[in-house]
C-alpha positions in Angstrom: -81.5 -121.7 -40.4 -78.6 -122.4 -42.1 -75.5 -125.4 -42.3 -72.2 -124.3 -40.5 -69.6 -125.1 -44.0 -67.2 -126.1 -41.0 -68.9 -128.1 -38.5 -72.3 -129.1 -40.4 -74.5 -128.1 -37.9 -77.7 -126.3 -38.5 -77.4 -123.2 -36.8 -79.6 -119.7 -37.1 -78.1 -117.1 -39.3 -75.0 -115.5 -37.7 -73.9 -112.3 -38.9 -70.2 -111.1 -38.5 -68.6 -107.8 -37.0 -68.5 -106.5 -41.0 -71.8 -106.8 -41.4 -72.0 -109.6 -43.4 -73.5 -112.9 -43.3 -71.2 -115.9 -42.4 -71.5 -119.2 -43.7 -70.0 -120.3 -40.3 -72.3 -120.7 -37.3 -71.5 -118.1 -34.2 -69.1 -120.5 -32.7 -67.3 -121.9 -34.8 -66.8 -118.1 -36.7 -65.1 -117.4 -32.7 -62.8 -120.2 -33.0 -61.5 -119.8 -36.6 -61.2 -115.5 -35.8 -59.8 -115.5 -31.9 -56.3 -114.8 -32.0 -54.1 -116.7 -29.6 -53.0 -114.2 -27.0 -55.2 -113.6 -23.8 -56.5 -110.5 -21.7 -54.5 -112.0 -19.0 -51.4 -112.1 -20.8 -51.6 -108.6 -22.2 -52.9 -107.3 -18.9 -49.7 -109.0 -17.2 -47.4 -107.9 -20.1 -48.7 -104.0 -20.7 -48.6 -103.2 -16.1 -45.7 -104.8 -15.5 -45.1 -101.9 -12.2 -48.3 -102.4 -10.2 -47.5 -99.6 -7.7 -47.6 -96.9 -10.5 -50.5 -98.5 -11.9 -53.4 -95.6 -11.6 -56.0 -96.9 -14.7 -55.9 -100.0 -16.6 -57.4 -99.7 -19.9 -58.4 -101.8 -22.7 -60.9 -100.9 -25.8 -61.6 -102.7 -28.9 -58.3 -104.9 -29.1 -59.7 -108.2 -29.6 -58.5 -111.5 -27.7 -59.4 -115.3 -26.7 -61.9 -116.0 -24.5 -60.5 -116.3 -21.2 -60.8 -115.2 -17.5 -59.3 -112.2 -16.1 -57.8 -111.5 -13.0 -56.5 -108.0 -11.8 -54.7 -108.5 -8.5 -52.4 -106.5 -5.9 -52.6 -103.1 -7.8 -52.3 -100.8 -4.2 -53.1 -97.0 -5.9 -55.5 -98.5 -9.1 -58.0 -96.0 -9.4 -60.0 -96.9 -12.9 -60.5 -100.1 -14.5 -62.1 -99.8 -17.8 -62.9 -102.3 -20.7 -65.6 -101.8 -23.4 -65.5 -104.8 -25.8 -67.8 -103.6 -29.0 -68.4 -106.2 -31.8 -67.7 -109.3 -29.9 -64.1 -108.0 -29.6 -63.8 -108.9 -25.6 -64.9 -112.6 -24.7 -64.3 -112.0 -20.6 -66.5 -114.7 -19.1 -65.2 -114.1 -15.4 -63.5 -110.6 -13.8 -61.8 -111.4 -10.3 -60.5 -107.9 -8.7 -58.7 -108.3 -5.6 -56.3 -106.2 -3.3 -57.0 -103.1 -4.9 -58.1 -100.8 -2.3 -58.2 -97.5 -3.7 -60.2 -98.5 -6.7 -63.1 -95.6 -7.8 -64.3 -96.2 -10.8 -65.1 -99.7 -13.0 -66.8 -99.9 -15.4 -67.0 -103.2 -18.2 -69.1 -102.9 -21.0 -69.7 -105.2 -23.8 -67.5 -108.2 -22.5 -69.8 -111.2 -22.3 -69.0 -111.2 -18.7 -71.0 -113.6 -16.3 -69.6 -112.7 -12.9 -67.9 -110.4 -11.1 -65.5 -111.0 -7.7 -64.2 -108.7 -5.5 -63.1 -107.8 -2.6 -64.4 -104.8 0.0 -64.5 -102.0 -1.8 -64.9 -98.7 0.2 -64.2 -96.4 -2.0 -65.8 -97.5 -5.5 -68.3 -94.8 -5.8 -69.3 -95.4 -9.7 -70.1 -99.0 -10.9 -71.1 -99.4 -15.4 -71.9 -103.2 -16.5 -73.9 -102.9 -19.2 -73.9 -105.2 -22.2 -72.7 -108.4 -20.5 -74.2 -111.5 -19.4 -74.6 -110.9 -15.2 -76.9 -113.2 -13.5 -76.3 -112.2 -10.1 -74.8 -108.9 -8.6 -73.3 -108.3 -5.0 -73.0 -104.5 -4.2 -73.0 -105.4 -0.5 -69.1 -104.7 -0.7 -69.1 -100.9 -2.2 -70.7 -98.9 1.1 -69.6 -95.7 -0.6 -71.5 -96.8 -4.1 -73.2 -93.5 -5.6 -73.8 -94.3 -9.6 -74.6 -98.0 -10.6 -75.5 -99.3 -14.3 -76.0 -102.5 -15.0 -79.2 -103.3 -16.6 -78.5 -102.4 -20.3 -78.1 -106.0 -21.8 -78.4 -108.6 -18.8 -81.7 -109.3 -19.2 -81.1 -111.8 -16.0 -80.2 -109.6 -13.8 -82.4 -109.2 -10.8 -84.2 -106.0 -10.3 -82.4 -103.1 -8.5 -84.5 -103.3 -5.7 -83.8 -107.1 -5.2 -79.5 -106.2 -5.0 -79.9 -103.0 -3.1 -82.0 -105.0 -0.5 -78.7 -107.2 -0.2 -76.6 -104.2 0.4 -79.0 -102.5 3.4 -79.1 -106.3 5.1 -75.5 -106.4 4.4 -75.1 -102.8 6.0 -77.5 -103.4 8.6 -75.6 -106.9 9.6 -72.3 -104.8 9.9 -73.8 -102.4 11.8 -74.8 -105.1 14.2 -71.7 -106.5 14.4 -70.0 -103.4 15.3 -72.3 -102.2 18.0 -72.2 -105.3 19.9 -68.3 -105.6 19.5 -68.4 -102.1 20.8 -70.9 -103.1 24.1 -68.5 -106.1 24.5 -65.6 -103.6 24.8 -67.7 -101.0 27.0 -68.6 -104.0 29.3 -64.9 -105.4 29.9 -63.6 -101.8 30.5 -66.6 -101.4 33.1 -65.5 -104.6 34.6 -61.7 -104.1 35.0 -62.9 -100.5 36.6 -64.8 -102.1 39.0 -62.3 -105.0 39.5 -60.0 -102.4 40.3 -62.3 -100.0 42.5 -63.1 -103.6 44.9 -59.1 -104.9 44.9 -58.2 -101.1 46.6 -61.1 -101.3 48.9 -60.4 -104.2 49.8 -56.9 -103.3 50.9 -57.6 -100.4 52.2 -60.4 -102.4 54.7 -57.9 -105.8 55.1 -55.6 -103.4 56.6 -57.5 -101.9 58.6 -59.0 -104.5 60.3 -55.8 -106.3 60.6 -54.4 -103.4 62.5 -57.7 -103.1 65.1 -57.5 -107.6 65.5 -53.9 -106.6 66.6 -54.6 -103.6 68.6 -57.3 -105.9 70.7 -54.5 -108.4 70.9 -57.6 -110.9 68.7 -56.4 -113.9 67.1 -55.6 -113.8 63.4 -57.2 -117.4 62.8 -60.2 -115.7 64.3 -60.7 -113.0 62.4 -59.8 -115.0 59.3 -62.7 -117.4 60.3 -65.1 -114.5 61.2 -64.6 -113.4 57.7 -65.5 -116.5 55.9 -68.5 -117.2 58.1 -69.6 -113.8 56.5 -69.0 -114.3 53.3 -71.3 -117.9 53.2 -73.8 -116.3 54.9 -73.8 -113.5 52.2 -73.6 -115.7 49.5 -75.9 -118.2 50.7 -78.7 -115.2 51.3 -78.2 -114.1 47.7 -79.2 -117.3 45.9 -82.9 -117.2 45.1 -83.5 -120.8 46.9 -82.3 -119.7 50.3 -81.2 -122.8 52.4 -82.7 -121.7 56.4 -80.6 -125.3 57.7 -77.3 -123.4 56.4 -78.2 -119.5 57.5 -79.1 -121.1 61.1 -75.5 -123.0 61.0 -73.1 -120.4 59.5 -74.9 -117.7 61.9 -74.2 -120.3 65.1 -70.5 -120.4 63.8 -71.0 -116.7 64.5 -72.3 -116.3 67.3 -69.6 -118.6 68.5 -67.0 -116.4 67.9 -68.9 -113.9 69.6 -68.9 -115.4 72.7 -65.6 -116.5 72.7 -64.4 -112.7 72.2 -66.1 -111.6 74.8 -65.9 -114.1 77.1 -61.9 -114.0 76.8 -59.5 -117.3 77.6 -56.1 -118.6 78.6 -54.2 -116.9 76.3 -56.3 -113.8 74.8 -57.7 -110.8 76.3 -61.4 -110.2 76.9 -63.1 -108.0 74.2 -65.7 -105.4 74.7 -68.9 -105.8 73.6 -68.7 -102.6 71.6 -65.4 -103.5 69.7 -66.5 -106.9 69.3 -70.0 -105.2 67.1 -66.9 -103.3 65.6 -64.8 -106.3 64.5 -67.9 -108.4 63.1 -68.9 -105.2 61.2 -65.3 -104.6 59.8 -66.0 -108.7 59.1 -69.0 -108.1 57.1 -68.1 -105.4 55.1 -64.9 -107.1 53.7 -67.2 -110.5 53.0 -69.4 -108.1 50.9 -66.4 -107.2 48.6 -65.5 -110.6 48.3 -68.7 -112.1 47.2 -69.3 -108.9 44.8 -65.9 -109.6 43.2 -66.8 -113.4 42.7 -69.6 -112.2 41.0 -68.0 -109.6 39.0 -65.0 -112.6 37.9 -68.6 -114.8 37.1 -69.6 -111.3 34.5 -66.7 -111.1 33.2 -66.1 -114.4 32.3 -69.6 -114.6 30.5 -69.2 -111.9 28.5 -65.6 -113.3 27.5 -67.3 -116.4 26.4 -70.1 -114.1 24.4 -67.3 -112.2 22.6 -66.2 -116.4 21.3 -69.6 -117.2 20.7 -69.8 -114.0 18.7 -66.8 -113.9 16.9 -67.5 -117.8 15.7 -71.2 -116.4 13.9 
């Protein structure tokens, strides 16, 4: 232990980039030697054209302590600072917008922590001789070469951050396969949506054109189709209610008779073309109760897309 001649702390002995023993303490020797300028400034100053900018590269100039930022650089392929001898003082690099980037590597800069964006075509990653507590490779998929143990003693194992990249994988993987059944549902649904909207025409139509042939009331057949379609609906639910079935069939029935017992003012229908008619009837109140349901389906898995979207 010596006394710092500047600050007159006791401090242990601290030995300069010459080799030689200070009589300042570590701290105070990086106060009295840092020059002015930072790596921020130069880096601002030296790429002033960010589109050309392919590499930026700094080794051995020596500079205040201060955080870097390297921003909106759209063809950067290399980034590259080595910082022997205390020369670089970088406590925080923050890379962003620079998606072509390959190749980083920042040695010796008393670095603490690194920010970045995605990253999908870094494929070689050198950190060695810095401070790093924590490391997130989630963002580099493409990641082939990593170094970072050399010197940050604090760094968790490798098996601890490449266990964040798989889960990180894993929970993209995820993400996109059920965005991609989302999209496979809706397109199944519009399909089918427009498979029932034709068939349904094509079956209005028709029985329009046979209620007009048999000279049958259109209020009649509108009803007949309605009566269908709650009976359908009512014998789908799982709690069937018999009181309803009994009174939607009598509503039925009703009809019935009144076809084929004929009246003032409409023509007597067959027995046959009245089983014909109440067929037509049915099979149209099918369609309409399976596109309710498909509406209900596609509805749910809109609301599963927000749900999903909002995790």
């Amino acid at each position: 232990m010596v006394k710092c001649s500047k600050c007159e702390k006791w401090a242990n002995l601290f030995t300069d980039p010459a080799g030689k023993i200070s009589s300042l303490c570590s701290e105070c020797f990086e106060k009295e030697t840092s020059p002015n300028n930072t790596v921020q400034e130069w880096l601002n100053k030296k790429y002033l054209n960010k589109e050309e900018a392919k590499e930026i590269y700094e080794d051995g100039n020596r500079f205040a302590r201060h955080n870097l930022l390297i921003a909106d650089f759209p063809n950067l392929k290399w980034i590259l600072f080595r910082g022997g001898n205390n020369a670089l003082s970088i406590p925080k690099f923050e890379i962003r917008n620079c998606p072509k980037l390959e190749k980083i590597i920042i040695d010796s800069c008393q670095m603490k922590e690194i920010i970045t964006d995605d990253l999908p075509n870094l494929i070689y990653l050198e950190l060695n001789h810095n401070r790093l507590i924590s490391l997130d490779v989630s963002k580099y998929p493409n990641l082939k070469y990593l170094s970072c143990w050399i010197g940050n003693e604090n760094l968790p194992p490798l098996t601890q951050i490449f266990t964040q990249k798989i889960q990180a994988r894993e929970q993209e993987l995820k993400t996109r396969l059920r965005e991609s059944e989302d999209n496979l549902k809706e397109l199944l649904g519009k399909a089918r949506e427009e498979i029932i909207v034709y068939k349904l025409k094509v079956k209005e139509r028709k029985l329009e054109n046979f209620a007009q042939k048999l000279g049958i009331n259109r209020k009649k057949v509108r009803d007949l189709c309605r009566y269908y379609q709650k009976l359908i609906r009512e014998l789908s639910l799982e709690s069937v209610d018999s009181n309803v079935v009994m009174s939607v069939e009598d509503e039925i029935e009703k009809i019935k008779d009144e076809l084929l017992s004929g009246g003032w003012f409409t023509w007597k229908v067959s027995l046959g073309d009245t089983q014909k008619l109440c067929r037509k009837c049915e099979s149209i109140a099918k369609l309409k109760v399976e596109q309710d349901k498909l509406y209900q389906e596609q509805f749910e898995v809109r609301q599963e897309v927000v749900l999903h979207s909002r995790k």
